[in-house]
C-alpha positions as CSV (number, residue, x, y, z in Angstrom):
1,X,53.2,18.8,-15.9
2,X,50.6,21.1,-17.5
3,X,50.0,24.4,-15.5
4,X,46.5,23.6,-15.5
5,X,46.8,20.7,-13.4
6,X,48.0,22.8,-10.5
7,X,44.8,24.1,-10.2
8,X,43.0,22.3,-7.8
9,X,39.1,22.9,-8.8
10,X,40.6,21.3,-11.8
11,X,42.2,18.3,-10.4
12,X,39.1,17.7,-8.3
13,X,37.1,17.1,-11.8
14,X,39.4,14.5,-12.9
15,X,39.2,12.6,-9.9
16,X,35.4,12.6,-9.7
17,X,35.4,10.7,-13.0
18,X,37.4,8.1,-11.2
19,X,36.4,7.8,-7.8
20,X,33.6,5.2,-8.4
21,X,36.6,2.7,-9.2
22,X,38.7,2.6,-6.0
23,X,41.4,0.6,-7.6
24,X,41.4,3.6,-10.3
25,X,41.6,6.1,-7.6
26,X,44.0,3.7,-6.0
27,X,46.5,4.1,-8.8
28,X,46.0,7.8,-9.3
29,X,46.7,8.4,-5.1
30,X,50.1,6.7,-6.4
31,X,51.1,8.9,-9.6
32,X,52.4,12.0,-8.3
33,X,51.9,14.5,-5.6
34,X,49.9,16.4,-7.6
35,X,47.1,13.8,-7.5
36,X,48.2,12.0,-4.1
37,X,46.3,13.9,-1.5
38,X,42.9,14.6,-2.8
39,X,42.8,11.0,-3.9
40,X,43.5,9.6,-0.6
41,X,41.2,12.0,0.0
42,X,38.7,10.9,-1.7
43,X,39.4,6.9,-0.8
44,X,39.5,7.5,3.1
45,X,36.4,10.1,3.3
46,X,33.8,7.7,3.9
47,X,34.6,4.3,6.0
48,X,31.9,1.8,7.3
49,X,34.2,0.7,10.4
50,X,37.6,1.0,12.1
51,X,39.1,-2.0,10.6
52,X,40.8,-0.4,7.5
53,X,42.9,1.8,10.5
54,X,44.3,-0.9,12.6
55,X,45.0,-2.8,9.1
56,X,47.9,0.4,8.5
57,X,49.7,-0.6,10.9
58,X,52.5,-3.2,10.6
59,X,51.4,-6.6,9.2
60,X,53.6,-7.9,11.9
61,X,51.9,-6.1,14.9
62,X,48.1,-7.8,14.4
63,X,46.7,-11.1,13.2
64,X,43.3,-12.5,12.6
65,X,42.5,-15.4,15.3
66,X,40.6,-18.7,14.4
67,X,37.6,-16.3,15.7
68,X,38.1,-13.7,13.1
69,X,38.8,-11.4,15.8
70,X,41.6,-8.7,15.3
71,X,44.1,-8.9,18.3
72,X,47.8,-7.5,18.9
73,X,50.6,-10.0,18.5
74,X,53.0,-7.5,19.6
75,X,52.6,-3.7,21.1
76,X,52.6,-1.4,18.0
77,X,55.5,1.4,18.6
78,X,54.5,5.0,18.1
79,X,56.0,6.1,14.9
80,X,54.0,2.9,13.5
81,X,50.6,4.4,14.7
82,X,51.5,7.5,12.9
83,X,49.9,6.0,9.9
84,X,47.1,5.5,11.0
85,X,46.7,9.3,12.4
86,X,47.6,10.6,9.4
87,X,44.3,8.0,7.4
88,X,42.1,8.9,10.0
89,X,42.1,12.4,9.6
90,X,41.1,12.4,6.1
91,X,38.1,10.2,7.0
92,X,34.5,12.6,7.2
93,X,32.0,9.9,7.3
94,X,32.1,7.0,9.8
95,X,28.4,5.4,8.2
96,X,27.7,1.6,8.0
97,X,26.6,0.5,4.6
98,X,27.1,-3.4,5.0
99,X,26.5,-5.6,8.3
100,X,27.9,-8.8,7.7
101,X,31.9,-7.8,7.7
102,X,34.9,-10.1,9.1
103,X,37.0,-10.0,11.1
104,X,36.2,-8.0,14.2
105,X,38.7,-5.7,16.8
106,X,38.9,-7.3,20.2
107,X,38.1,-5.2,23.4
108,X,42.0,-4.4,24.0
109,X,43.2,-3.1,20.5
110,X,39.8,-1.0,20.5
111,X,40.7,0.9,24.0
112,X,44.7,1.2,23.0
113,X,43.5,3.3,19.7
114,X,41.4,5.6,21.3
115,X,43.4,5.7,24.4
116,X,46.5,7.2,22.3
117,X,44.4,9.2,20.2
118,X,40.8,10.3,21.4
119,X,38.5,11.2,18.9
120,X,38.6,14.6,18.6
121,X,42.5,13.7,17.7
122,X,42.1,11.0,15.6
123,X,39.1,12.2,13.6
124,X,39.2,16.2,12.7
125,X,37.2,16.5,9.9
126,X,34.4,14.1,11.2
127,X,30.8,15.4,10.4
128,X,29.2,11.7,9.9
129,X,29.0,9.5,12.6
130,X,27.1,6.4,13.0
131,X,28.0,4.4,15.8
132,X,27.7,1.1,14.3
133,X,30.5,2.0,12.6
134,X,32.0,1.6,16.0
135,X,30.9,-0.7,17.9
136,X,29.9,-3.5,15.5
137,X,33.7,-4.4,14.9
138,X,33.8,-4.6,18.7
139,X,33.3,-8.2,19.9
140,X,33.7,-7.9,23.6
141,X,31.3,-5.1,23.7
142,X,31.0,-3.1,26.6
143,X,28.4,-0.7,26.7
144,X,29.7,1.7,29.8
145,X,32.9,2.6,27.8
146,X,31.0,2.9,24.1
147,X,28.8,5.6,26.0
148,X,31.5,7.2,27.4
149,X,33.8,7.0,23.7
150,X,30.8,8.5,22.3
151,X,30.3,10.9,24.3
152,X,33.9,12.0,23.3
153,X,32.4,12.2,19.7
154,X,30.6,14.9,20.5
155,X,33.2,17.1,21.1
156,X,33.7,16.6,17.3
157,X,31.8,19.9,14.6
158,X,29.5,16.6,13.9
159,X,26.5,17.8,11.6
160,X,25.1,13.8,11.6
161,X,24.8,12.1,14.1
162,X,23.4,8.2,14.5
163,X,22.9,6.1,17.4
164,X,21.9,3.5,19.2
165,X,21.2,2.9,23.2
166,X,22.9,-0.8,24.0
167,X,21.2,-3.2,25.9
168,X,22.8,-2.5,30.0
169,X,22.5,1.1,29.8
170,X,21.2,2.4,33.0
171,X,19.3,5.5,32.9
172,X,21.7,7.8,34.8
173,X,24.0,7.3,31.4
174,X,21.5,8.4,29.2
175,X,20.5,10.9,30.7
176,X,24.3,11.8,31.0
177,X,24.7,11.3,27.6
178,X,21.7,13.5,26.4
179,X,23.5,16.2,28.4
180,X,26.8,16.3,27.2
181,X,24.9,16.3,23.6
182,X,23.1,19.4,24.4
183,X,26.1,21.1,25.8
184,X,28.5,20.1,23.3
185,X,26.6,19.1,19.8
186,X,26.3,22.5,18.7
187,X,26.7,21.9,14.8
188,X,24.3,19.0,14.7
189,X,21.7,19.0,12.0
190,X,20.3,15.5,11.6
191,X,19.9,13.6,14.5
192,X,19.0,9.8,14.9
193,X,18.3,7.6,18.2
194,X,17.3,4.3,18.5
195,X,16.0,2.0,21.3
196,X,16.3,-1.6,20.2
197,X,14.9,-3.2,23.4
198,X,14.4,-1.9,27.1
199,X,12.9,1.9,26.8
200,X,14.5,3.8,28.8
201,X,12.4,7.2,30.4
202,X,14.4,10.3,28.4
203,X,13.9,13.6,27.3
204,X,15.1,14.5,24.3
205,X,17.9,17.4,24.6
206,X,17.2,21.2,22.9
207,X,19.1,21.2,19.8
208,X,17.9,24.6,18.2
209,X,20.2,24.3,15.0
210,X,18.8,20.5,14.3
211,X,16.2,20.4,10.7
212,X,16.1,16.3,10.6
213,X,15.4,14.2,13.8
214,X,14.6,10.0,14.1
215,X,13.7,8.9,17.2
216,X,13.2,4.9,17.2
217,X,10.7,5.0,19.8
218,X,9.1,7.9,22.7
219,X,6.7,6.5,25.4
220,X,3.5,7.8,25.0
221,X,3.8,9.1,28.8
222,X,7.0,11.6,28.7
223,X,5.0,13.0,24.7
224,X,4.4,16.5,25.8
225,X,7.4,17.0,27.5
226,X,9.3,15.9,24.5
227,X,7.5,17.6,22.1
228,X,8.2,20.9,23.8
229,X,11.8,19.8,23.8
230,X,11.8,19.5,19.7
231,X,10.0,22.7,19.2
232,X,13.2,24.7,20.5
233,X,14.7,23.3,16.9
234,X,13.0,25.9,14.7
235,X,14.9,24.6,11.9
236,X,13.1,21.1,12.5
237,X,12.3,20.4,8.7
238,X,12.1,16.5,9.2
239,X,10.8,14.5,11.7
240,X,10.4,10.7,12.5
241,X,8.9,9.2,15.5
242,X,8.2,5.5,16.4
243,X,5.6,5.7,19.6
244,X,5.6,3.3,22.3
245,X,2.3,2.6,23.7
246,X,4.0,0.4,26.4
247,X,3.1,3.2,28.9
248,X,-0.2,4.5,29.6
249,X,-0.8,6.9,27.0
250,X,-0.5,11.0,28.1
251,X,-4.0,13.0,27.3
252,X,-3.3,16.4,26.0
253,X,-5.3,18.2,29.0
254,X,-8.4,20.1,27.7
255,X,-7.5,23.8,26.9
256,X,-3.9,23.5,26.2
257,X,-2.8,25.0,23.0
258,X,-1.0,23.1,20.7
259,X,2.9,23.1,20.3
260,X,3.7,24.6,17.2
261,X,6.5,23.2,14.6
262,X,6.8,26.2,12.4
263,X,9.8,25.0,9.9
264,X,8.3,21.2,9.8
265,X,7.6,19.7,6.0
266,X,8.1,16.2,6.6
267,X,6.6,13.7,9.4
268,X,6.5,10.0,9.6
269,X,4.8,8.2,12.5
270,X,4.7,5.2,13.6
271,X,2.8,3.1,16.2
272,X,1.7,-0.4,17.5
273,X,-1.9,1.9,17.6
274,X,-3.2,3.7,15.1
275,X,-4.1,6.1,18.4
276,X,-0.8,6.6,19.5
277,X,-0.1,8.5,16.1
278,X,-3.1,10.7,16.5
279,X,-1.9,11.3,20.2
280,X,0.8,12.9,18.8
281,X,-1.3,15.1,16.1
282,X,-3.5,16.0,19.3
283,X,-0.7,18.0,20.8
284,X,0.9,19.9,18.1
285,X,0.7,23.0,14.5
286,X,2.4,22.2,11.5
287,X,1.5,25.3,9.5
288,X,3.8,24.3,6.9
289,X,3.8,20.4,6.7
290,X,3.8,18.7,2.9
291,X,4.2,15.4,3.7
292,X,2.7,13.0,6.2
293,X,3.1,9.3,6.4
294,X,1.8,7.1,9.1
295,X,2.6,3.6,9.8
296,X,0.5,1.6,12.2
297,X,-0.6,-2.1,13.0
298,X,-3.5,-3.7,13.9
299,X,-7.2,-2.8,12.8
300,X,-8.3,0.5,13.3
301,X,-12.4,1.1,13.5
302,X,-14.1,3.6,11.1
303,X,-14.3,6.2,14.4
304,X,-10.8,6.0,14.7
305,X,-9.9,7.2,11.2
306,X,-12.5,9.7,11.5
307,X,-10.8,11.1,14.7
308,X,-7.4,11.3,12.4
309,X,-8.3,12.8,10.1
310,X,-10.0,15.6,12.0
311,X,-6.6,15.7,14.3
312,X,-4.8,15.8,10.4
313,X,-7.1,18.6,9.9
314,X,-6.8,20.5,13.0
315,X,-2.7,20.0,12.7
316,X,-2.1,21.3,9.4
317,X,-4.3,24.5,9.9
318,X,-2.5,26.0,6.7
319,X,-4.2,24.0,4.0
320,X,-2.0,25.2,1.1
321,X,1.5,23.1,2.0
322,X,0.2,19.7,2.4
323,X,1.2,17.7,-0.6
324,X,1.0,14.0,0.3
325,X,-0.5,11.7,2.7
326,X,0.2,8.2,3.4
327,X,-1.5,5.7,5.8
328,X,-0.4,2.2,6.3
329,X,-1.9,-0.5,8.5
330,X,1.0,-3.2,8.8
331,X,-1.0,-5.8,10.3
332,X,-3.8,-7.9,9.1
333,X,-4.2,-10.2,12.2
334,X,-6.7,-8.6,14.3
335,X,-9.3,-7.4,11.4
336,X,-11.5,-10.0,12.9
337,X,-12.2,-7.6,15.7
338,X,-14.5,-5.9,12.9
339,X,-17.5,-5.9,12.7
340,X,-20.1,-6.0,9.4
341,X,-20.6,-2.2,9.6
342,X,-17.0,-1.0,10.1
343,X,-17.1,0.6,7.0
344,X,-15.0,3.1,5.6
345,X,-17.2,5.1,3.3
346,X,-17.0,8.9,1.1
347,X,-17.4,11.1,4.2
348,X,-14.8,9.9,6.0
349,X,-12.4,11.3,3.9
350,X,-13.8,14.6,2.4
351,X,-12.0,16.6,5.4
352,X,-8.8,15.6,3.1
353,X,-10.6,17.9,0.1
354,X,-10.0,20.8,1.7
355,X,-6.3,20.2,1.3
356,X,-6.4,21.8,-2.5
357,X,-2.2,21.3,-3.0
358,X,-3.0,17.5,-2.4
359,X,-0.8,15.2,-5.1
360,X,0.2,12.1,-3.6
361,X,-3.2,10.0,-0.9
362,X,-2.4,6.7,-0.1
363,X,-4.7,4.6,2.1
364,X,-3.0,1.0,2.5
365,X,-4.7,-1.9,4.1
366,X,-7.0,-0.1,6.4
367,X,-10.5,-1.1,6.6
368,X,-13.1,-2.0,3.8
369,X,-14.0,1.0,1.9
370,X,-17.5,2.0,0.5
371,X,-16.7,4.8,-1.8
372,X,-18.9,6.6,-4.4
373,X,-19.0,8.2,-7.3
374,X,-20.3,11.2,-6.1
375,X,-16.7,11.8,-4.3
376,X,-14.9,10.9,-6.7
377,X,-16.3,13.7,-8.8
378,X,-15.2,15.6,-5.7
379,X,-11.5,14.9,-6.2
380,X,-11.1,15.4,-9.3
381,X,-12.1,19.2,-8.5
382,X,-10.4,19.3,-5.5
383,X,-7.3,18.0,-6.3
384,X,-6.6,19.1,-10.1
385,X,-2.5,17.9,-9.5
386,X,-3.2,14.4,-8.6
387,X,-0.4,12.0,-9.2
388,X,-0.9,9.5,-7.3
389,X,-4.0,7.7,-5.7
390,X,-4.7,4.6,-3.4
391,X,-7.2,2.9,-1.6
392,X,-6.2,-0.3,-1.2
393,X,-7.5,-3.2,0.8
394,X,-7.5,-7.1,1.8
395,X,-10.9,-7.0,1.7
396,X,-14.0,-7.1,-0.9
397,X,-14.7,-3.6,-1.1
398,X,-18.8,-2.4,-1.4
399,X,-18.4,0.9,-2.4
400,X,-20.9,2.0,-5.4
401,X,-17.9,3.5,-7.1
402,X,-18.7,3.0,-10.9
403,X,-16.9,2.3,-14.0
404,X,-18.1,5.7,-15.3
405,X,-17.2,7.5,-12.0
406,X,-13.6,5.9,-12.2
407,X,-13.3,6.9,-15.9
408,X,-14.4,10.2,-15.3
409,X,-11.8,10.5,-12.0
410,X,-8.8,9.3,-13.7
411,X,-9.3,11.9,-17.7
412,X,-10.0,14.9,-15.4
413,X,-7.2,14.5,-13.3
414,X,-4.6,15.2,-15.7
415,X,-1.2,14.6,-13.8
416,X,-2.4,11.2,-12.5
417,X,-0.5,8.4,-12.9
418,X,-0.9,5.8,-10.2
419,X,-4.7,4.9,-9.7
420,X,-5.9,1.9,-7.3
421,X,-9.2,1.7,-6.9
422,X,-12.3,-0.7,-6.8
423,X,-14.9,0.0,-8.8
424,X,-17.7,-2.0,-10.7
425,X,-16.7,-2.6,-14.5
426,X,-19.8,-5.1,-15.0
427,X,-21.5,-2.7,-17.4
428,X,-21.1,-0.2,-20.2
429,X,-20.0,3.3,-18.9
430,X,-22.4,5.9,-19.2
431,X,-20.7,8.6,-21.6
432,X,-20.4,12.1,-21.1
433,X,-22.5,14.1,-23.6
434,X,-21.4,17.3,-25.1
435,X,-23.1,20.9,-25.6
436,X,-25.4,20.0,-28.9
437,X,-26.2,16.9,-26.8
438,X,-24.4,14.3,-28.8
439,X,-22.8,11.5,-26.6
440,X,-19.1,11.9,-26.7
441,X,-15.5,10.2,-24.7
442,X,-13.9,11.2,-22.1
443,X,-10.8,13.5,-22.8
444,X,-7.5,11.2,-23.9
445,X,-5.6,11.0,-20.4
446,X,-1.3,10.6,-21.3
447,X,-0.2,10.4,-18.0
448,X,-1.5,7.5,-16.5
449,X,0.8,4.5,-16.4
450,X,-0.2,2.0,-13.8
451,X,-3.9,1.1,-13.0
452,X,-4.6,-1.3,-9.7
453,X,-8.2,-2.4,-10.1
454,X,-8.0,-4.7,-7.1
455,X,-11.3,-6.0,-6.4
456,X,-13.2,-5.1,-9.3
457,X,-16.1,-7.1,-11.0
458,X,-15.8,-7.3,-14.7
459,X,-17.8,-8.3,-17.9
460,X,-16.8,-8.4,-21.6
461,X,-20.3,-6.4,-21.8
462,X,-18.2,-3.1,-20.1
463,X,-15.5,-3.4,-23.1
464,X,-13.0,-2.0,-20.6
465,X,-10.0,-3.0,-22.5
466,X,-11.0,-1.0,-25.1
467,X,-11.6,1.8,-23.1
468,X,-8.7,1.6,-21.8
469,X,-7.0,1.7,-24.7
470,X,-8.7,4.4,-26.2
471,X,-8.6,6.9,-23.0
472,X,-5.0,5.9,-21.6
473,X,-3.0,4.8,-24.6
474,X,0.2,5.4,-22.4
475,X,-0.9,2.9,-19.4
476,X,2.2,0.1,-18.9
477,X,0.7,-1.9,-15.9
478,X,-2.9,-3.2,-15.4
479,X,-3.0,-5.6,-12.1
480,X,-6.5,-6.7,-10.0
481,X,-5.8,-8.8,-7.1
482,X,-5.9,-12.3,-7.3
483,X,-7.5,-13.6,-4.2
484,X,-10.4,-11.8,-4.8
485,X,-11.4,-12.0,-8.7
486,X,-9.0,-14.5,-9.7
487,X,-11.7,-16.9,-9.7
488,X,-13.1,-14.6,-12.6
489,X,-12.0,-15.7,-15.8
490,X,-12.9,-12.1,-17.9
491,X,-9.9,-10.3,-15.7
492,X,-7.5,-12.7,-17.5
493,X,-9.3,-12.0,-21.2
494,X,-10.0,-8.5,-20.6
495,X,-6.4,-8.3,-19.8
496,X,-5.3,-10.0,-22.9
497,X,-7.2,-8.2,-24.7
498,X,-5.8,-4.6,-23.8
499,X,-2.8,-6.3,-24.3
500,X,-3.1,-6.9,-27.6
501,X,-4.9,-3.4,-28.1
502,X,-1.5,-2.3,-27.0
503,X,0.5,-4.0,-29.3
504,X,-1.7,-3.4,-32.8
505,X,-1.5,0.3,-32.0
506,X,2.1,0.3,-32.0
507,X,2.6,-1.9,-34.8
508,X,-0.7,-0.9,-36.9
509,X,-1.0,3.2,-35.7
510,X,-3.8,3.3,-38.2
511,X,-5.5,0.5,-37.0
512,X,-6.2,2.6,-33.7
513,X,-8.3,5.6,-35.3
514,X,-11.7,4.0,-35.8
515,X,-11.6,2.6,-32.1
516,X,-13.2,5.7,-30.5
517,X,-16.3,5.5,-33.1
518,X,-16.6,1.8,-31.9
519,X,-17.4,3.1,-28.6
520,X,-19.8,5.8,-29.5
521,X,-21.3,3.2,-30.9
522,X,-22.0,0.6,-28.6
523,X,-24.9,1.5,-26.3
524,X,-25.2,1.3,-22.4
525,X,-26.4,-2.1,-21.0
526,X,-28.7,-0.6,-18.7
527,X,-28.6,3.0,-18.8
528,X,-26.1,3.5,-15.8
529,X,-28.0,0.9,-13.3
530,X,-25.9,-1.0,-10.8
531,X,-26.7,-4.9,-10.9
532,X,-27.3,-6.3,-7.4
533,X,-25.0,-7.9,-5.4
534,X,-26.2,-11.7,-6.4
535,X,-26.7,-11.2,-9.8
536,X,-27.9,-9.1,-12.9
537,X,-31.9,-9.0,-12.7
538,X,-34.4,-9.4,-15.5
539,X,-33.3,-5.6,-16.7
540,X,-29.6,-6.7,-16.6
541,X,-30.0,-9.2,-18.7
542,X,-32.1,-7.8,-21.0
543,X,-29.3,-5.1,-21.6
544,X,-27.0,-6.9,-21.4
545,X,-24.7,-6.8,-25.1
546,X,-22.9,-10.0,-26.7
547,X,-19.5,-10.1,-27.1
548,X,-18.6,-8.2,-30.5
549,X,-16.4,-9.3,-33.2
550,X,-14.4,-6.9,-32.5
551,X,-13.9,-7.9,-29.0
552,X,-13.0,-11.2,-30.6
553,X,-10.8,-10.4,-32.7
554,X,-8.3,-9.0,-29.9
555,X,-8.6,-12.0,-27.7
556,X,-6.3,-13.1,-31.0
557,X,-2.3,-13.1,-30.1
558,X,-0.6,-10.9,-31.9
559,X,3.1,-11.2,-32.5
560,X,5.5,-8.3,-32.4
């Protein structure tokens, strides 16, 4: 054997070029001993349940029953669960990646494992736990001894940790539970806990070391007392709550400074209420937060996004870090509750312009927005490394944002490449007009790939598929939404057409140069004045422009 194999950085290389083929990694675990132990290794350091154990042991000591349930048909002897000791000790990650597995352990040959070897035994270089790893193979399930195994895991250096409070949990055993966590969990750095029914009352245990913590859902009424708990982690980089407004929600007292999350970058919240997020907000400093997302369902009224965004404001009192915001409304049932007025218009959301590191705003599904041009203008100054940019809705938006104000938005911003928006493409931008005083385009935009232009009204008079192709030659994806200007035939042309803008450029590059004069050339329907809301007016259709040849000539297929 060549000396250089018996260097073991070395051998670690050529296994890593295997390792995504187990029956590869298989056959080199068999070669020599040179190869043997990292590549077993390798194959046993991540498992997705206990199964692959019992099945070392002797074919003759377990069968599968008609059930698919694992049982004993004889009592393994010692020496024949040495096997499975020496697998299990190799074996750092106990994660589930797949839920539907067969067979399953019965209750019996689940308690005889752990009762010869406990789990600081079996499993010495365990740092990934998640129990569904353990009790999913378990069919008759009892949750008194899984709380008490687990607790036994946390006698374990674990750095992950995962899991889940069974239904029949009394509250005296979580609570014991929490405790033995705090006392014992010393190396834990991600932390996740999830209530899938009953909600127990807990506190959440002082883990100072912990940067990444899920919590599947917090009443409302123990907040405060658990948000003091997490601030004693002042490595807490991630956080992710799911509030319960089952309880009557807690009222940060008046006076009461704010609990402060130094280390925290990331946040997700979520909440049957779009208030019990903000109750959250209420209570606590995030000087260095980058990323929020919040998740609620439900409507929310304009007065309650106002009051988030000043809680949003208030929270993130360093304005430099924030980097992306996200806000979801999951639920479209109650938007009835709405009224005419219950709009969601400009000055709602300039507190967000303050926020000058902003690159990623998403606003998804929550109200009917009435935006303007005027702040558009706005963030494109604001927020100079845009990438990303949302407002969508299920609803006919009345904003006056304009064709021109969306064009102007989406060349200034020169990083941006996702833009949803709805604007009014009726008419003929109005085009920016340079120093001598000459009329002049926008400046060619690269970046932008997909354009959402949900709601949009449209006429072949705004050319906007030549515009498009003009200012954006890179865009990829052009989508409006259906059930509101499907009925509108010009989105299906004016989409063709850009289409076949697209596909002349690429295979005519020539053909492309005179398409900014065309533009310079055509004049503005009606000098930058909106139409109504029922139709154009005598001025509209006065200035209103006939479809060009030009425009014709690209409604054309052409083949690639």
């Amino acid at each position: 054997m060549h000396h250089a194999l018996k260097v073991d950085d070395i051998v670690y290389e050529i296994l890593q070029y295997v390792k995504l083929s187990k029956s590869d990694l298989h056959s080199m675990a068999m070669t020599c001993s040179t190869f043997s132990s990292p590549a077993l290794d390798m194959l046993w350091c991540q498992q997705d349940s206990l199964i692959p154990l019992v099945k070392c042991l002797p074919q003759d000591t377990w069968n599968v029953r008609y059930d698919g349930t694992i049982i004993f048909s004889r009592e393994p002897l010692l020496p024949e669960w040495e096997r499975v000791r020496i697998y299990a000790a190799r074996i750092r990650k106990l994660t589930v990646t797949q839920y539907d597995r067969s067979p399953k352990l019965s209750g019996p040959v689940l308690r005889q494992l752990f009762a010869l070897f406990p789990p600081a035994m079996l499993f010495p270089r365990l740092r990934t736990l998640d129990s569904k790893a353990v009790y999913l193979d378990w069919v008759d399930f009892d949750p008194a001894f899984f709380l008490s195994l687990l607790r036994q895991f946390f006698l374990l250096e674990l750095e992950n940790l995962k899991f889940e409070i069974p239904d029949g949990a009394t509250a005296y055993e979580v609570q014991q539970l929490f405790g033995d966590l705090s006392t014992n969990a010393s190396c834990l750095r991600q932390w996740a806990i999830h209530y899938p029914h009953q909600l127990l009352p807990f506190v959440v245990p002082k883990l100072p070391k912990l940067n990444g913590l899920t919590i599947g859902r917090i009443s409302t009424n123990l907040m405060r007392q658990n948000i003091a708990n997490i601030q004693h982690s002042r490595c807490l980089q991630t956080l992710t709550l799911t509030v319960d407004g089952s309880n009557k929600m807690e009222i940060q007292p008046p006076g009461d400074m704010p609990l402060e999350f130094g280390a925290l970058e990331n946040l997700k919240l979520s909440g049957v209420r779009l208030a019990h997020c903000k109750s959250f907000l209420d209570q606590v400093a995030m000087p260095q937060l980058a990323v929020l997302e919040i998740h609620y369902f439900g409507a929310a009224k304009p007065a309650e996004i106002t009051g988030l965004i000043k809680s949003l404001s208030t929270a993130c009192n360093t304005i430099a870090f924030l980097k992306e915001i996200t806000v979801v409304a999951h639920s479209h049932h109650n938007w009835n509750h709405l009224e005419p007025g219950d709009q969601l218009h400009s000055n709602i959301f300039r507190p967000l312009l303050k926020f000058r590191s902003l690159h990623c705003v998403q606003f998804m599904n929550i109200g009917e927005y009435c935006l303007d041009d005027e702040f558009l203008e706005d963030i494109a100054v604001a927020w100079p490394d845009l990438r990303m940019l949302k407002f969508a809705a299920e609803t006919h938006a009345r904003g006056r944002v304009t064709l021109t104000g969306m064009l102007s938005l989406a060349t200034r911003c020169k990083s941006l490449r996702f833009l949803q928006l709805t604007f009014d493409a009726r008419h003929f931008p109005t085009l920016p007009r340079a120093p001598d005083g000459n009329l002049e385009l926008w400046t060619m935009q690269t970046t932008l790939r997909w354009l959402h232009v949900e709601c949009s009204k449209v006429s072949e008079a705004s050319h906007l598929h030549l515009l498009l192709a003009v200012l954006f030659p890179n865009l990829a994806c052009l989508y409006y939404s259906p059930h509101c200007s499907g009925a509108d035939p010009a989105w299906g042309r004016l989409k063709t057409a850009w289409r076949n803008l697209k596909i002349r450029r690429k295979k005519y590059p020539y053909y492309a140069v005179s398409w900014s004069n065309t533009l310079l050339q055509l004049q503005p329907g009606l000098d930058g004045e909106m139409r109504d809301e029922e139709g154009e007016g005598e001025e509209g259709r006065r200035g209103r422009r006939p479809m060009t040849s030009t425009y014709l000539e690209d409604q054309q297929e052409v083949s690639v």
